[in-house]
C-alpha positions in Angstrom: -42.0 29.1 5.0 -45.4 26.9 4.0 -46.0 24.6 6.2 -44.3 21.1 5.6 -42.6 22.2 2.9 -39.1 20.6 2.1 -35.9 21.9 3.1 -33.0 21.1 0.8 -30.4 18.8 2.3 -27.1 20.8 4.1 -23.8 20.8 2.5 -22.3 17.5 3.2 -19.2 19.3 3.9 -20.9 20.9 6.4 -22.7 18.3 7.8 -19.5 16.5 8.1 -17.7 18.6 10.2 -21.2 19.5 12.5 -21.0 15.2 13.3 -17.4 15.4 13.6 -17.2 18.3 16.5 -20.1 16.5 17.9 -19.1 13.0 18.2 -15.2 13.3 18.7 -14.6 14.7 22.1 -11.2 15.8 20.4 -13.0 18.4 17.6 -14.1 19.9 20.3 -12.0 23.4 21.7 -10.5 23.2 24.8 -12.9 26.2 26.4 -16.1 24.4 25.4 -14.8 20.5 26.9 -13.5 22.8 29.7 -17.0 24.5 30.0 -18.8 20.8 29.8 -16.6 19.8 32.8 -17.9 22.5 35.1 -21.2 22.0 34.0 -21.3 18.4 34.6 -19.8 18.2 37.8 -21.7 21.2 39.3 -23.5 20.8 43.0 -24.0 24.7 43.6 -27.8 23.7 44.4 -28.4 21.9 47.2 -32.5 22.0 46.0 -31.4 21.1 42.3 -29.2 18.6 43.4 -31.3 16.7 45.2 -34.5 16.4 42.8 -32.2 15.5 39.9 -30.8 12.7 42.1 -33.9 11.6 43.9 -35.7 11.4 40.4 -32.9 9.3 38.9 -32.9 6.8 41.9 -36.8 6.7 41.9 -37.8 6.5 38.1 -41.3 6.2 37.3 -42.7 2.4 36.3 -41.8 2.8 32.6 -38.0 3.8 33.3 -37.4 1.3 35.6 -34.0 -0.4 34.8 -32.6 2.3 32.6 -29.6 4.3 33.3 -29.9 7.9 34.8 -27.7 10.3 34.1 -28.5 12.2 37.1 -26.0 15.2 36.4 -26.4 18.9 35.0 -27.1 19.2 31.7 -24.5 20.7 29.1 -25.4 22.3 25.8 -25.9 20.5 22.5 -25.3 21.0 18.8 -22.9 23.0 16.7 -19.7 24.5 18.0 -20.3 26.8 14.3 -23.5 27.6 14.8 -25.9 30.2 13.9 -29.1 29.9 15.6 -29.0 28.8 19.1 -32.5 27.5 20.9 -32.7 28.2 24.4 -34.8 26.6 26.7 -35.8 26.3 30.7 -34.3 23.2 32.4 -34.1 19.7 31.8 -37.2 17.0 32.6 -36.9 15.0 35.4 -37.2 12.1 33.0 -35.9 13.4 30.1 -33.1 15.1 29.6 -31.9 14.1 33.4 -32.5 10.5 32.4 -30.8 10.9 29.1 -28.0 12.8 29.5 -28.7 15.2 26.5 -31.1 18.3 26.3 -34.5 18.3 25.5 -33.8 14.0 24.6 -35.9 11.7 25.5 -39.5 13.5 26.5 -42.4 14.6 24.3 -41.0 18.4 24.3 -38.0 16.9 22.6 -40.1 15.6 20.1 -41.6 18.7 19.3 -38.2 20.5 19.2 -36.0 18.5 17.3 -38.6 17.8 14.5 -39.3 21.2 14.1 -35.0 21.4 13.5 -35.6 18.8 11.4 -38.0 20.9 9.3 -36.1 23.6 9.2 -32.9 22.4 7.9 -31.0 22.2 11.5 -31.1 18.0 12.4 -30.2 15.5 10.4 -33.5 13.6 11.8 -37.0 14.4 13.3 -36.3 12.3 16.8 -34.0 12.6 19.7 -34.1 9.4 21.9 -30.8 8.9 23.2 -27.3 10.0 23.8 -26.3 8.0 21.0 -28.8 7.9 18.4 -27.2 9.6 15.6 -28.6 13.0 16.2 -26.5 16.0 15.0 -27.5 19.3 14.7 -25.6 21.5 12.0 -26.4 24.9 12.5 -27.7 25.3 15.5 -27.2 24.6 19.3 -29.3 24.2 21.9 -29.3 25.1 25.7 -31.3 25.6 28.7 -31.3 28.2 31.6 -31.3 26.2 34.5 -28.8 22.8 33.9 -30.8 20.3 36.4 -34.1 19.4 36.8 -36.3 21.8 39.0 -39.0 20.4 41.3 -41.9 21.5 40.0 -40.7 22.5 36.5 -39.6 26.1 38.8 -36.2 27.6 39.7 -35.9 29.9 42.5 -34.4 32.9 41.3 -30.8 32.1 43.5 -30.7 28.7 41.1 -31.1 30.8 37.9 -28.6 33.3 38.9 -26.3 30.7 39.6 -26.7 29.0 36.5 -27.1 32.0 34.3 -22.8 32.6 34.1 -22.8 29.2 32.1 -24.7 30.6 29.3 -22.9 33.6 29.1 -19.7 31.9 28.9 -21.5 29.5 25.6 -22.2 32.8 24.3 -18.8 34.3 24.2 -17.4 30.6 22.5 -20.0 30.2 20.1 -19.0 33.0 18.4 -21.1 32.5 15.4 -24.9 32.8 16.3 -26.9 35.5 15.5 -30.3 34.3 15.6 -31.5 33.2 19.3 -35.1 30.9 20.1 -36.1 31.7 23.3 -38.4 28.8 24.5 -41.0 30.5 27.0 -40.8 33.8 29.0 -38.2 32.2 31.7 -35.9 31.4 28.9 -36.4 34.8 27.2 -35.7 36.6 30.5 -32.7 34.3 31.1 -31.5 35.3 27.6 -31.7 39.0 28.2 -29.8 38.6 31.4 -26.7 36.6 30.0 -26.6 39.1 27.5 -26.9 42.3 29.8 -24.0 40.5 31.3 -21.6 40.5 28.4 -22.5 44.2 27.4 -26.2 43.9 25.3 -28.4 45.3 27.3 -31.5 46.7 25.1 -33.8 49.3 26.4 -37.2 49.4 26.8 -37.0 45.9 27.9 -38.8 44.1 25.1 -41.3 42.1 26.4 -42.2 38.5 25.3 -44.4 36.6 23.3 -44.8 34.0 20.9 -43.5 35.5 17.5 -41.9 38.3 19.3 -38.6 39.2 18.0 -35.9 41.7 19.0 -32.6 43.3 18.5 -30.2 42.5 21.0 -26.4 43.5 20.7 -25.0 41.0 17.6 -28.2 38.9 18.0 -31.6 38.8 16.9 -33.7 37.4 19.6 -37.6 35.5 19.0 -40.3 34.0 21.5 -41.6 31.0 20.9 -44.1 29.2 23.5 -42.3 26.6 25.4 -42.8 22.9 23.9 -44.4 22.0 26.5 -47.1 19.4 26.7 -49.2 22.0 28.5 -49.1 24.1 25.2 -48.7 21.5 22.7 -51.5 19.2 23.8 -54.0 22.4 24.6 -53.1 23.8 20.8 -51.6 26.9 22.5 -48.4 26.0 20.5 -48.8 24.4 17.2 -46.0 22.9 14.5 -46.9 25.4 12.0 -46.4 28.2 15.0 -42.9 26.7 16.1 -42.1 26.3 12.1 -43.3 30.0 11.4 -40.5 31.6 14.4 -37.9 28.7 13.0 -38.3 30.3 9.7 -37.7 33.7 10.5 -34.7 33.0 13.1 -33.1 30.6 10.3 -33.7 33.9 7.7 -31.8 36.0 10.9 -29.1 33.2 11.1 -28.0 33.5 7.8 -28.7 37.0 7.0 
């Protein structure tokens, strides 16, 4: 796809129903509220735990006075969709402040416009909880569901957050086309999915534009949204559009 080109609008229909099983706790299935639950309320990480908690009781100057939401984080988007976007673990002050992943920081920014672009958001920004955002299409998760110090899960923490993917896997029954955000989320990808049966051999390795077959999906790397790669020019919008075109081509194939 050209860079910045226009993407006709979605069905409405569809649209409709993507708002409607976001926004209406009651549109959702009972495994996927049931799934939210356990994510929410989880306190398997004493180390997790306590950075997510510190950072929302000791917010940085330009948060001060806003709620925290202090929690793990659950997934976000379209219990239909197609393409889900997988990325590490929420920001301190983002998506732990928020209460929605990847809202709320400039990473976000990158993420959802490039959704936008391609056809998956109804709007370029994601600010809040309750700003309107829907996805249609597509669904987006992390690997790790709390805020690491440092940006960096032990190995234990992924593990023990690594079962909650699988299980969004197994009841979003309709994707096909995955966005792996960085090599942590491509290796946590591979993982879930050796789990549920889809393990692929040689391992593939990752990279930005990589892409490859993996049981019912079709898996790409994309650099992480980062600031680190977006402010350096290691990651730019016409490189996230480029692997968002060829996983929305996958998703509807």
């Amino acid at each position: 796809m050209r860079h910045g080109a226009t993407i006709k609008p979605l069905h409405t229909l569809r649209a409709t129903r993507a708002r409607l099983s976001q926004y209406d706790s009651h549109a959702m299935t009972d495994s996927l509220r049931t799934l939210t639950a356990d994510i929410t309320t989880c306190r398997r990480c004493p180390r997790l735990v306590r950075c997510r908690e510190t950072a929302a009781a000791t917010p940085p100057r330009r948060f001060v006075g806003q709620p925290y939401w202090g929690r793990p984080i659950p997934g976000f988007g379209d219990p239909e969709a197609r393409l889900l976007v997988v990325g590490l673990a929420p920001a301190a002050h983002g998506g732990n402040r928020t209460g929605r992943v990847f809202t709320g920081d400039r990473s976000g920014d990158w993420l959802y416009a490039a959704l936008h672009r391609a056809g998956f958001a109804n709007q370029p920004t994601s600010v809040s909880r309750d700003d309107g955002l829907v996805l249609t299409g597509a669904w987006v998760t992390v690997i790790v569901r709390c805020a690491p110090p440092g940006n960096k899960p032990t190995p234990v923490e992924r593990d023990r957050c690594l079962p909650y993917l699988g299980r969004e896997l197994r009841l979003l029954k309709n994707v096909r086309a995955v966005v792996a955000l960085g090599a942590f989320a491509w290796d946590g990808f591979l993982r879930a999915a050796r789990e549920l049966g889809h393990e692929t051999r040689p391992r593939p390795a990752f990279g930005h534009g990589a892409t490859a077959a993996v049981g019912p999906y079709r898996l790409f790397g994309s650099y992480h949204v980062s600031q680190q790669n977006t402010f350096t020019g290691r990651l730019t919008e016409a490189m996230l559009d480029a692997v968002f075109a060829a996983a929305r081509s996958a998703a509807r194939a």
